[in-house]
FIGU-921694 format. One record per residue: residue in three letters; x, y, z of N, C-alpha, C, O, CB in turn. Coordinates in steps of 0.02 Angstrom, whole numbers, plus 50000, padded with zeros to 5 digits. Glycine has a CB too. Example, Ala and Ser with C-alpha at 12.3 -4.5 7.8 and 13.67 -1.06 7.14 Angstrom:
# residues 2
ALA506604971650390506154977550390506604983550390507124983450423505654977650452SER506424988850354506844994750357506455000250394506705005750402507044997050286
# end
This chain:
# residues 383
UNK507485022750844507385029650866507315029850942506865026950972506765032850831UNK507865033950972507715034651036507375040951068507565046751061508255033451063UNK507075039751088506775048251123506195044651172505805040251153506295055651047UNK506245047651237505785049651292505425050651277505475054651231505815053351328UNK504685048651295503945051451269503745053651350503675051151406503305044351223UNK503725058051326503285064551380502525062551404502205059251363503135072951329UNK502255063851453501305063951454501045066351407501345070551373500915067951506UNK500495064651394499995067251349500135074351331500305076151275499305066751379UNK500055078151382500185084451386500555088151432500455086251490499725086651384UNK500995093151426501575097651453500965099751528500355098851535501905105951382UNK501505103051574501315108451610500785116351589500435119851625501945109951626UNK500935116851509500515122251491500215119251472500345122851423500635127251459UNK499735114151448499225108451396499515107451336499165103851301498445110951373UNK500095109251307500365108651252500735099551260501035096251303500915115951244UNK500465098351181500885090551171501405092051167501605097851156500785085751112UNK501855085551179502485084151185502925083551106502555082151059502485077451229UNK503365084151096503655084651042503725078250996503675077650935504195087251057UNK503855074451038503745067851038503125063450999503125058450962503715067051100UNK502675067251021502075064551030501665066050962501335061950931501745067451096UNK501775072750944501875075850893502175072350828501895070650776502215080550913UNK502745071950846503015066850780503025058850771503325055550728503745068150771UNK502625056550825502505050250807501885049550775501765045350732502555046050858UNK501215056550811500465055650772500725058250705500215057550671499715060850807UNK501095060350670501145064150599501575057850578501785058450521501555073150593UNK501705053450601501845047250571501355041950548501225039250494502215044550610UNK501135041650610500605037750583499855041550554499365037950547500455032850641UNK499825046450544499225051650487499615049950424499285048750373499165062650501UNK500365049750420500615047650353500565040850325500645039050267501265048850353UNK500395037250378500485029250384499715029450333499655028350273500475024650487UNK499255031050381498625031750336498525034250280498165030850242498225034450358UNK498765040450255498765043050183498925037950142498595038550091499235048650168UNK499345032350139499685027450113498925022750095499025018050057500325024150169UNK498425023350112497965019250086497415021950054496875018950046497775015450130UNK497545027550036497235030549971496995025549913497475024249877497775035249939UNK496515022949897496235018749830496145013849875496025008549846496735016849756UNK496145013249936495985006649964495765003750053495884998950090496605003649944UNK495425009450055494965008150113494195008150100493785004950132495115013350166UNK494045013150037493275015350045492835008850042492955003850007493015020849982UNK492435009550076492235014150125491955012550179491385013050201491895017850105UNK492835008950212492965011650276493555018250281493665020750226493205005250319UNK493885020950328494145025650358494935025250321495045019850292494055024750439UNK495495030550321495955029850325496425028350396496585033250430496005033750293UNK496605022850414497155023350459497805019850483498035014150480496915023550499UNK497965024650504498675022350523498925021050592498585023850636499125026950499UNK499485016950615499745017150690500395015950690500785013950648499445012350737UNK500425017150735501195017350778501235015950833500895019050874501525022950785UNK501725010150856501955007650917502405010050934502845011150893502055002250925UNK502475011850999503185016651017503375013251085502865011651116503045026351030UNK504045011451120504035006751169504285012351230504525017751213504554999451150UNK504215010751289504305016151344505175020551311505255026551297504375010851443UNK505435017551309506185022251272506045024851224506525028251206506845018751247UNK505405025451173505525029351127505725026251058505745029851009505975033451152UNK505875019151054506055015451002505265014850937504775012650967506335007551043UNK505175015650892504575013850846504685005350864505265003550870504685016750747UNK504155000250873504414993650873503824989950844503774983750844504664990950945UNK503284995050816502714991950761502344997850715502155003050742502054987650807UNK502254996250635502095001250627501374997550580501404991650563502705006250599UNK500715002250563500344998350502499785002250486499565006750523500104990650517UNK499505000350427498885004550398498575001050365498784996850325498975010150360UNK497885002950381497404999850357497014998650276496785003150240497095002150394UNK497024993650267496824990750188496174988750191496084987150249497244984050158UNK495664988050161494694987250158495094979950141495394979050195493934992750079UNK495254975250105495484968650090495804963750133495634957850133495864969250046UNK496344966450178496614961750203496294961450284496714962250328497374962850191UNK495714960650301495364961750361495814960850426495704957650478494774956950362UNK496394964950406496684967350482496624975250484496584979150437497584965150495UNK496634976250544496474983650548497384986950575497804983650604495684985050620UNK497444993250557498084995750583498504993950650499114993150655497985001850587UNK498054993750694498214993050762498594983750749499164982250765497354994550822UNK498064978850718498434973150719499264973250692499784972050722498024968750680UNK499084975350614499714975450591500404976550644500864972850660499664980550542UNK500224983150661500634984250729500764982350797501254983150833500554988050741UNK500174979350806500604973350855500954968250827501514967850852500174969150900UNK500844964250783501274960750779501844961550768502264957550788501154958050756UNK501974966250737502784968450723503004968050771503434963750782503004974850700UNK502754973150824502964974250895503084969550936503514969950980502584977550927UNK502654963550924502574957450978502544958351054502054961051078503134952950971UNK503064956151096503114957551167503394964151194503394966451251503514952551193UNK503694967151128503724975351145503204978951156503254983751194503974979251097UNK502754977851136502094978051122502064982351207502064988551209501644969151103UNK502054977551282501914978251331502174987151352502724988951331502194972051365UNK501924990051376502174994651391502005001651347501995007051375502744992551394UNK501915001151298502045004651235501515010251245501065010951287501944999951164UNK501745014351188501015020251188500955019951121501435022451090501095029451217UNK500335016651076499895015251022499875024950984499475029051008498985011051063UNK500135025850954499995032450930499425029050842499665026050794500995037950916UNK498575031450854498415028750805497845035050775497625039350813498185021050824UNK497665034850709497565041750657496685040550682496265045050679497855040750540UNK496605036650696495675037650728495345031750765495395025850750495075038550659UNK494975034650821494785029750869494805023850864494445022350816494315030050885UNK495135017250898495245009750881494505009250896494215014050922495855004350927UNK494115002450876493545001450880493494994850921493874989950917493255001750817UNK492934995750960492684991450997492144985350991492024982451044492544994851032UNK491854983550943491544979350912491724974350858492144975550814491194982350895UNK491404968850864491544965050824491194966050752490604967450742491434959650855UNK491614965250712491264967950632491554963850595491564957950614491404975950598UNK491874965950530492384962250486492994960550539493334955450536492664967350417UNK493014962750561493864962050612493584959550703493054961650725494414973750620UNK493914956350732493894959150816494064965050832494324969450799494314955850863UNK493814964650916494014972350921494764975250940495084973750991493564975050974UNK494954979150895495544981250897495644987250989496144990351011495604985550810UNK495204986851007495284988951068495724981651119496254981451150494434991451092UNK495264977251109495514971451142496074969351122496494968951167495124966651140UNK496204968151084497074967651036497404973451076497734970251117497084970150926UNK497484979051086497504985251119497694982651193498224983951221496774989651111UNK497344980151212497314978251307497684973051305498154972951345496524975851352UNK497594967751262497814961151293498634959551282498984955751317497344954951258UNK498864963951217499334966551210499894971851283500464974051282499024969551156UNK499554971951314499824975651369499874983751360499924987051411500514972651381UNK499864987351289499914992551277499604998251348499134996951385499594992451210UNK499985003351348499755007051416499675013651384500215016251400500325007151486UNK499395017651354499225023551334499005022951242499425019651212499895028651357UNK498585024951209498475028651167498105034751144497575037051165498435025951148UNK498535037151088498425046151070498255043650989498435039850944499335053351082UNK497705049351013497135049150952497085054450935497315058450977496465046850962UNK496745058250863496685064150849495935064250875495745068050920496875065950776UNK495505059350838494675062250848494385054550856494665049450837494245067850766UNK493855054950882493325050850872493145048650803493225052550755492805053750899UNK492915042850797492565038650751491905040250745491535038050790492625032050767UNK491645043850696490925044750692490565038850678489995039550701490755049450643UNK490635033550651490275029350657490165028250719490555029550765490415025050626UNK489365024350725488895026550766488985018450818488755017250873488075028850719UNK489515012850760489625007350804490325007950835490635002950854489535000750767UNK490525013650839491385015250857491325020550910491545020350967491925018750785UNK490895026550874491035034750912490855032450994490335030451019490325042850877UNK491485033651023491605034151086491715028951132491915029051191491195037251105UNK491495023051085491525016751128492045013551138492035010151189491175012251110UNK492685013351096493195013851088493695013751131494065009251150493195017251063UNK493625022451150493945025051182493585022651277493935021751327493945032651147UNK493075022351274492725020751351493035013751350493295011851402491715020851360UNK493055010051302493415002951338494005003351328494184997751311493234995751312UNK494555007851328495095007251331495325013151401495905011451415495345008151255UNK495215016551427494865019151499494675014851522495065013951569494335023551504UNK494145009351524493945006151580494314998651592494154994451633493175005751574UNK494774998251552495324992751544495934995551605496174991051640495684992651450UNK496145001951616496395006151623497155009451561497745010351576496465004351687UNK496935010151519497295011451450497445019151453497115022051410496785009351378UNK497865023751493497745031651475497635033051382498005033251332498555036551507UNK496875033751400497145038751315497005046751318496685050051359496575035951233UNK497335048351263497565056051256497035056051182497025051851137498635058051243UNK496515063651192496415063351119496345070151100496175074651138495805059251096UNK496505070951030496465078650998497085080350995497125086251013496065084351040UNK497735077850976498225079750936498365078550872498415072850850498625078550958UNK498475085250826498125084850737497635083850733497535081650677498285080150686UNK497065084150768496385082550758496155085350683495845082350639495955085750819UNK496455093150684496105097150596496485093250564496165092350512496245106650566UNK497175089150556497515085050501496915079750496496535080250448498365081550522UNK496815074850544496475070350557495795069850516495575064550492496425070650620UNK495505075850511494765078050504495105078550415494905074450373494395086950561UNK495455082350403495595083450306495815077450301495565074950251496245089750266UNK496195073350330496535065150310495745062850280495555062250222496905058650400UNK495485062250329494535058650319493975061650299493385059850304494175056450382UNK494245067050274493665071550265493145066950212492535067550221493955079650229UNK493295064050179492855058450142492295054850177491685055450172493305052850120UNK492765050350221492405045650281492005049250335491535046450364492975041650323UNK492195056050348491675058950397491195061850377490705063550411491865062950437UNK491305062850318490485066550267490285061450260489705062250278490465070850185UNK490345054450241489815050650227489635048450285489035047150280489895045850181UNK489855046950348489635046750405489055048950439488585046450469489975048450425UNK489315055850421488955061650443488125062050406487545062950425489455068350421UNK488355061150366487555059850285487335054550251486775053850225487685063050211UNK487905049750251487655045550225487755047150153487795042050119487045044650249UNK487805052150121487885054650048488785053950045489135051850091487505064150035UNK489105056849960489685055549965489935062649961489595067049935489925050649918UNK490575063849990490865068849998490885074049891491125071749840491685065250044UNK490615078949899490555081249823491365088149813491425094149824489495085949811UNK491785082949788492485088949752492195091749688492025087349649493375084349723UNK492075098549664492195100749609492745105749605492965111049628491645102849587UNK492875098649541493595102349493493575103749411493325100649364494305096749498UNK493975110249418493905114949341494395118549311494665123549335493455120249344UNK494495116349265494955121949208494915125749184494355124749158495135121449166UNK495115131549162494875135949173495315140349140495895138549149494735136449232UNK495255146149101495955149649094495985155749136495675154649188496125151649019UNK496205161449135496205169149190495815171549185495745176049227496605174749189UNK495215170649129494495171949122494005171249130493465174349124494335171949101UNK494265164849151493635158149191493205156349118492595156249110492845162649273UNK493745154849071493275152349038493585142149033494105139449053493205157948957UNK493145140149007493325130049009493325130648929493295125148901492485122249052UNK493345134148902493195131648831493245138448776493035143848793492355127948831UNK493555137448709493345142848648492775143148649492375140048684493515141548576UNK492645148848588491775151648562491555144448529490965142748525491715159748484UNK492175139748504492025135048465492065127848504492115122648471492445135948407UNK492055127848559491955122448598492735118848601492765112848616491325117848566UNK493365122848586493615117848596493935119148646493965125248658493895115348552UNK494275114648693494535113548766494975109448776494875107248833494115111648809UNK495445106848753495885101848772496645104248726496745103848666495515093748751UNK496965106048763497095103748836496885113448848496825117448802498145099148861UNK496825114648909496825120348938497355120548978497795124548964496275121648968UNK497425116549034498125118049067498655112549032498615109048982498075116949158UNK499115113249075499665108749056499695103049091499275101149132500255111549061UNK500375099449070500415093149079500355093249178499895090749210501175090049035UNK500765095649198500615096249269499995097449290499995093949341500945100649297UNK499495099749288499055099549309498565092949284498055091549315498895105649302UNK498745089549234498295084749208498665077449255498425071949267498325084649107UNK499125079449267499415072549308499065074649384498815069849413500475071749312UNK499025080049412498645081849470498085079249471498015074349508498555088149480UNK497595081249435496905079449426496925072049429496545069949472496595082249360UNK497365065649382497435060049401497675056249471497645050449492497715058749361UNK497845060549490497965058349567497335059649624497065056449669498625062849595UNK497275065849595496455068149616495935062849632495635061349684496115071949554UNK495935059449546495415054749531495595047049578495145043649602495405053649442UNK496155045649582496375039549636496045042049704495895037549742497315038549647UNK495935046849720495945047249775494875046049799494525045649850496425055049787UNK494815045949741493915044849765493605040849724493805038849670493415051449763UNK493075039649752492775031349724492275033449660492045029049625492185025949799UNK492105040549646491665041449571491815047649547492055052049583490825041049576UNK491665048549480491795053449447491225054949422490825050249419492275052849406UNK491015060849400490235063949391490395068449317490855072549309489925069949472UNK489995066949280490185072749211489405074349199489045069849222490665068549122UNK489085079249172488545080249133488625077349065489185075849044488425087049130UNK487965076249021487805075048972488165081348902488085080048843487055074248988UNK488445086148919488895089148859489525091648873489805096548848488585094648825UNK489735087948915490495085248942490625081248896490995082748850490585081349013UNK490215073048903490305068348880490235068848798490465065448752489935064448915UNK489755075448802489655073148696490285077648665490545076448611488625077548640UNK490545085048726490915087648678491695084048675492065083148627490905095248692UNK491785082548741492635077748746492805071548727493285069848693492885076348812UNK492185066448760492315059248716492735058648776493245055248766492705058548624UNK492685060548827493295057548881493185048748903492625046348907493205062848968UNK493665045448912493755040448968493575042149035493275037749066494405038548971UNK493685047149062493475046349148493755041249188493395037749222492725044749160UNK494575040249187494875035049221495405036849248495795041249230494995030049187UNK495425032049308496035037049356496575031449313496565025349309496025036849478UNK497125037649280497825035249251498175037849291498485042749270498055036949180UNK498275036149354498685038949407499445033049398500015034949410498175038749495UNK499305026949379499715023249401499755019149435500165014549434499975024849414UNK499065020849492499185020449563498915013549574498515012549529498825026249608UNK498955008949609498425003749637497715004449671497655007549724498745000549683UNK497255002049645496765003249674496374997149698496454991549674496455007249636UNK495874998949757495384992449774495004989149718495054983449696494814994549823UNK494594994049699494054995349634494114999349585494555003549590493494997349650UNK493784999249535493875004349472493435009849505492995009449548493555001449386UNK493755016249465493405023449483492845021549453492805018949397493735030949455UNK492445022549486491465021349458491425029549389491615035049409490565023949573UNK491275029249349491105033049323490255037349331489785033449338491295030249274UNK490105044249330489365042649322489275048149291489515053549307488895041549383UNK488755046549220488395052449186487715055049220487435051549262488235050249112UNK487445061149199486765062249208486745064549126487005069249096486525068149276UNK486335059449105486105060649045485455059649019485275054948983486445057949014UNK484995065749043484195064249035483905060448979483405057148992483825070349031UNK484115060448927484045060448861484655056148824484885058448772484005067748840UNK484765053348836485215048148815485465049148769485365045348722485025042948807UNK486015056048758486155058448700486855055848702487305059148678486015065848689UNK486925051548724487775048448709487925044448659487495040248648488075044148762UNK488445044548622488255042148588488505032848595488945031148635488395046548538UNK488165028148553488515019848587489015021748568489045026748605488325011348561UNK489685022048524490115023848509490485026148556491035023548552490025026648472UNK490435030348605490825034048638491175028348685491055022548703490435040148672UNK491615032648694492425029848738492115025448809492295019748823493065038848777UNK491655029148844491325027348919490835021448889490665017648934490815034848966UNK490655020348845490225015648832490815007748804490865001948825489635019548767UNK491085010848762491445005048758491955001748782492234996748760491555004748723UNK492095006248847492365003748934491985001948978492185001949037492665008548976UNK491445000348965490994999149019490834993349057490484993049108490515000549000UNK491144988549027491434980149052491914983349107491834983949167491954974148978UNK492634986049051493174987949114492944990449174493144987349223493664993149097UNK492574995349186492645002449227491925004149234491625006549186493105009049186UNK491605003049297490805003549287490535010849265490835015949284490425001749360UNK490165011149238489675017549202489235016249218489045010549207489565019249133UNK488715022049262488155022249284487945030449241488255035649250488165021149372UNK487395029549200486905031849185486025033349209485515030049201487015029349147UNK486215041749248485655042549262485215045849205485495050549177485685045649316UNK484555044249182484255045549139483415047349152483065046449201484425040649101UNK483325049049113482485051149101482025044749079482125040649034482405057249031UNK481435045349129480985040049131480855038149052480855032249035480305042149174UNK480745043848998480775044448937481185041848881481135042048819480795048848937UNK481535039748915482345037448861481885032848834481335030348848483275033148901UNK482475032748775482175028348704482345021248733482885018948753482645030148614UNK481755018448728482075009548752482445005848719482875002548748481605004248758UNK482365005248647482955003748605483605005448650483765001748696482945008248534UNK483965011348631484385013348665484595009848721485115006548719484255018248675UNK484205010448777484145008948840484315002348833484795000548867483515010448871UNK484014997248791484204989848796484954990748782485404989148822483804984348738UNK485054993548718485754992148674486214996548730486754995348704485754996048575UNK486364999948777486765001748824486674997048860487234994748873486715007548851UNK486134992948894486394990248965486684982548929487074978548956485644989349038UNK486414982148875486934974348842487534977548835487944973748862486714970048753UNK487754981248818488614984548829488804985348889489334988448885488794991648802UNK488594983948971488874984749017488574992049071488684994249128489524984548987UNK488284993249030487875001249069487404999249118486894995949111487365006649011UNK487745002849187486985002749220486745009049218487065014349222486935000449296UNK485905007949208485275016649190484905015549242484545010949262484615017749106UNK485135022649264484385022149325484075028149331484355033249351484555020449410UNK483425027649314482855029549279482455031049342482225027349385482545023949227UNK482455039749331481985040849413481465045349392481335046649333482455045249489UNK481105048049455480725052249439480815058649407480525061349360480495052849479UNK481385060649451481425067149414482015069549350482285074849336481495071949470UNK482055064149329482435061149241483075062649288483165067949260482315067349138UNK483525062449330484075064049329484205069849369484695070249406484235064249271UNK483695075249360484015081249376483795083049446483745089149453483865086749325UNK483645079349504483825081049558484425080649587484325075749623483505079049586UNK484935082249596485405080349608485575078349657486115075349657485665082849594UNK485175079349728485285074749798484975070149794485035066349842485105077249862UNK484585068349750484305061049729484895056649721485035051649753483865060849656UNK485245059849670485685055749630486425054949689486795050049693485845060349544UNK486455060249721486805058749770486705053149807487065048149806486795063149804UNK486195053849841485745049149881485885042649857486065037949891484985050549876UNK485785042749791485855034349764486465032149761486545026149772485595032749691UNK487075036349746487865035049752487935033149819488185027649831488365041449736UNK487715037649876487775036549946487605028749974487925025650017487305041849978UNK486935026349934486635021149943487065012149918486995006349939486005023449903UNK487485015749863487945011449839488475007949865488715002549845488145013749804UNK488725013349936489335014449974489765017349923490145013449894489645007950007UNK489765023149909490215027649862490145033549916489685036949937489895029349772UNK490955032949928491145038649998491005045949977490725050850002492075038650023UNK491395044049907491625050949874491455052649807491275048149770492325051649874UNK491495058449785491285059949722491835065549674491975070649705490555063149736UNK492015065149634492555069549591492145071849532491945068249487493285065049563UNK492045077749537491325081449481491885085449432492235090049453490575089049532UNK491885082549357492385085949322491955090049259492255091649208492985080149295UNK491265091449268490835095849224490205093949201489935089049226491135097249169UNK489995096649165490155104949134489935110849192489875111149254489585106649051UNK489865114649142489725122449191488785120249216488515122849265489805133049117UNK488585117349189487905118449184487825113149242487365114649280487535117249107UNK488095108449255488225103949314488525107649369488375105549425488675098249297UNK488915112649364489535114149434489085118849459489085119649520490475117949417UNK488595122949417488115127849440487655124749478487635125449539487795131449388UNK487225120849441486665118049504487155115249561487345119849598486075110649475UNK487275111949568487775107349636488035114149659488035112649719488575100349608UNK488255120449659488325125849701487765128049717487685129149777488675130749680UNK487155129449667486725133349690486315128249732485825130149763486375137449636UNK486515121649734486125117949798486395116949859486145114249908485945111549786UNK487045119749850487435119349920487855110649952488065108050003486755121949979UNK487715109049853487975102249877488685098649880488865092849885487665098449844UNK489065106449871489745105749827490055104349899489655105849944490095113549771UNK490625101949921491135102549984491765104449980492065107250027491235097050015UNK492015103149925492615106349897492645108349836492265105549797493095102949900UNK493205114949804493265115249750493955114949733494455116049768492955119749732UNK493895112949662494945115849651494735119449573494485117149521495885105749636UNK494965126249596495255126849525495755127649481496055132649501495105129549509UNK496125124749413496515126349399496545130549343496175130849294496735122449403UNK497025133849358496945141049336497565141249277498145139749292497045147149407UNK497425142849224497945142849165498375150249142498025154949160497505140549099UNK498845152049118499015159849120498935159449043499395159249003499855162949155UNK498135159349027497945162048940497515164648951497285163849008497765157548876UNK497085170048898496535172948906496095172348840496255175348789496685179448928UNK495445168048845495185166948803494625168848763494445166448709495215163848813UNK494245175248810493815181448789493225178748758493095172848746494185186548738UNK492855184548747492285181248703491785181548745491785179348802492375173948676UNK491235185148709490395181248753490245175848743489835173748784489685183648737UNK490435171448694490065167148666490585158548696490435152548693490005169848570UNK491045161348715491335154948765491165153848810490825158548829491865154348784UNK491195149248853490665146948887491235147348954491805145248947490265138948858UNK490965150649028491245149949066491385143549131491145137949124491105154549072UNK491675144849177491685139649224491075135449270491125129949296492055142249263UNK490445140649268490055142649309489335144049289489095149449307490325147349332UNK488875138649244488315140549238487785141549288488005143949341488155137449202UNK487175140549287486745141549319486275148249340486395152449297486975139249354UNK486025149749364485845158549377486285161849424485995165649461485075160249411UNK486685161549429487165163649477487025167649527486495165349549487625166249450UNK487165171849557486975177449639487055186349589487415188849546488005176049736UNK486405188349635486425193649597486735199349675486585205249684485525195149552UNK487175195249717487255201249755488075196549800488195191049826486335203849813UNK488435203249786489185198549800489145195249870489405190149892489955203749801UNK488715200449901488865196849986488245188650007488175185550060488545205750063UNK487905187649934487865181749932488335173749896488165167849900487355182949914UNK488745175849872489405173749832489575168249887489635169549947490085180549816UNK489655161349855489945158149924490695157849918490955157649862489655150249939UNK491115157649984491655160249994491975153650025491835150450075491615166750034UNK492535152949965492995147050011493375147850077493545153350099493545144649972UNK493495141250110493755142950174494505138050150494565134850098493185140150253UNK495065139050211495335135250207495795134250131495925128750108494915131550230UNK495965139950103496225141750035497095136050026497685137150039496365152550036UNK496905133250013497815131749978498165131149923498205125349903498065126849988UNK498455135449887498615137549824499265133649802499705132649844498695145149823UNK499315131549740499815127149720500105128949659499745131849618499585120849716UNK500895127449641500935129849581500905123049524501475121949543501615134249579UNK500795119049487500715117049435500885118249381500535119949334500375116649431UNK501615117449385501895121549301501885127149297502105131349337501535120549237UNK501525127849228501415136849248500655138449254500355143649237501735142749179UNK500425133049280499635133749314499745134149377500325133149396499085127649305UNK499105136049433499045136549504498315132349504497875131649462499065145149538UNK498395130249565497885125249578497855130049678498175130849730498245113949560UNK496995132149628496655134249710496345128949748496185124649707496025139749709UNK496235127649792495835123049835495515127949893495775132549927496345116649868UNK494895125349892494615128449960493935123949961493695121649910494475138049959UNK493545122550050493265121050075492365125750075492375130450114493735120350120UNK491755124850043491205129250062491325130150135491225135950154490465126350045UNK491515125650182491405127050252491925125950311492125120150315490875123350267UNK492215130850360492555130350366492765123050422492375119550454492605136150366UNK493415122950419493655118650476493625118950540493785124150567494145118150475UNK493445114250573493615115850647494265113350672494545108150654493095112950692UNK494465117350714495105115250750495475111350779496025113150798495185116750775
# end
């Protein structure tokens, strides 16, 4: 590829076109490691040589302890000199699992890199970038920065908290209901949307169900995406009362695919033995389970970036009414399933006044067969 790369920025502050389509290369470079960074960062890079030629490209894997920037030099080798590093988030300056990919960066000869944002980690944010400036390295930063920020939106919430990023997702039909008067629910949408949701589930390190999720579906809770992953999707119940039954599907996967059971100080010990000899881990707190930034807290504590909350209503309600939700998706089915006595999307005490209603930001609507899949953000993006 030949093309001229422009300065950082035009005569009006606008990026270069250039510049533009090499960072949306390498933000793609990074998407590519979905199931296999957490929890470190997604990223990607791109070497570009003064003409404009790509002459290294790479993304980062949690396993193979090279970081993007290496991969890409070496490709590049002695092209390397000269080049402008286009990479999806601040190279880092410390020694950790890796050297510092800043220094790989310099010694390499590289002469400019463009970044979208800073590294919130607290052994990266900014340092990075100051030793690649005081090397004399021009870097450029804040192009795609809002791509940059949704690429990681995982990695910068747990950054940011220390807790894991919380998706709730729901089925639903035009009524908002998840279920008949008679509990039954499967399938609600169609096949397209059930392959969505599995891609969904690749994409984060746990899955969260309540205790009559698990008794009315009997689900697995496993990402059948296809996809490769680092680790198995962590499964996790809150089940105060240990009403699962041994029998069930999550119990007798629990070698495969870890199951964590939060429970009530109360649980029957019987029980309690005969689950954790099947592979269960129970963790038994003060407040049986049902604090739910507890239980966050303890996922967070695990290194679990992220979280994929697939029910019930009586679960999706508290985690809204605590403000702990960060994303939602819903998918939306074209049936109508009526009834008081079916149970809707949305338990909890809900808002008795619309202009307290929380309001997604950042809406992106999808079609799914002949379902639509909403997505939106509690809070909005910055720019």
């Amino acid at each position: 590829m030949q093309q001229t790369i422009a300065t950082a920025k035009n005569e009006i502050g606008e990026w270069a076109e250039a510049d533009r389509r090499f960072m949306e290369r390498g933000l793609a470079l990074a998407a590519k490691g979905a199931g296999h960074v957490s929890p470190g960062p997604l990223v990607g890079c791109v070497m570009v040589s003064p003409s404009g030629e790509v002459v290294g490209e790479g993304l980062y894997v949690y396993e193979n302890l090279k970081h993007a920037e290496t991969y890409a030099l070496e490709q590049a080798g002695e092209r390397a000199r000269g080049a402008t590093a286009y990479v999806s988030l601040e190279p880092h300056a410390h020694h950790g699992r890796t050297p510092p990919c800043t220094d790989a960066l310099i010694n390499a000869g590289v002469s400019r890199v463009v970044s979208p944002i800073e590294d919130p980690n607290p052994k990266v944010s900014g340092k990075g970038f100051a030793h690649l400036r005081a090397a004399g390295v021009e870097v450029a930063v804040g192009l795609l920065a809002r791509e940059a920020r949704k690429l990681n939106e995982k990695y910068l919430h747990f950054m940011a908290t220390g807790g894991p990023f919380v998706h709730l997702k729901l089925a639903a039909s035009l009524d908002g209901k998840i279920a008949t008067r008679t509990g039954e629910s499967q399938w609600i949408t169609g096949p397209e949307s059930r392959a969505r949701v599995h891609e969904l589930r690749h994409e984060y390190d746990a899955i969260l169900v309540g205790a009559g999720t698990a008794l009315a579906d009997d689900p697995l809770l496993t990402d059948r995406s296809g996809k490769p992953r680092r680790q198995p999707l962590a499964r996790v119940l809150l089940d105060e009362s240990l009403k699962i039954s041994v029998n069930a599907k999550l119990i007798a996967t629990a070698a495969e695919a870890p199951l964590i059971i939060f429970a009530g100080q109360k649980a029957e010990s019987t029980k309690l033995d005969l689950l954790r000899s099947s592979g269960v881990e129970i963790v038994c707190d003060e407040s049986n389970g049902r604090d739910l930034q507890a239980v966050l807290s303890e996922l967070g504590g695990r290194s679990i970036q992220s979280v994929l909350v697939e029910g019930g209503a009586g679960i999706a309600g508290k985690l809204l009414e605590a403000g702990l939700v960060n994303k939602v998706s819903f998918f939306l089915t074209p049936i109508i399933i009526g009834g008081q006595d079916a149970p809707g999307a949305i338990g909890g005490g809900g808002i008795e006044r619309l202009a307290d209603a929380p309001k997604l930001h950042d809406l992106e609507i999808v079609r799914r067969g002949e379902d639509i899949e909403v997505t939106g953000y509690r809070d909005k993006y910055e720019g």
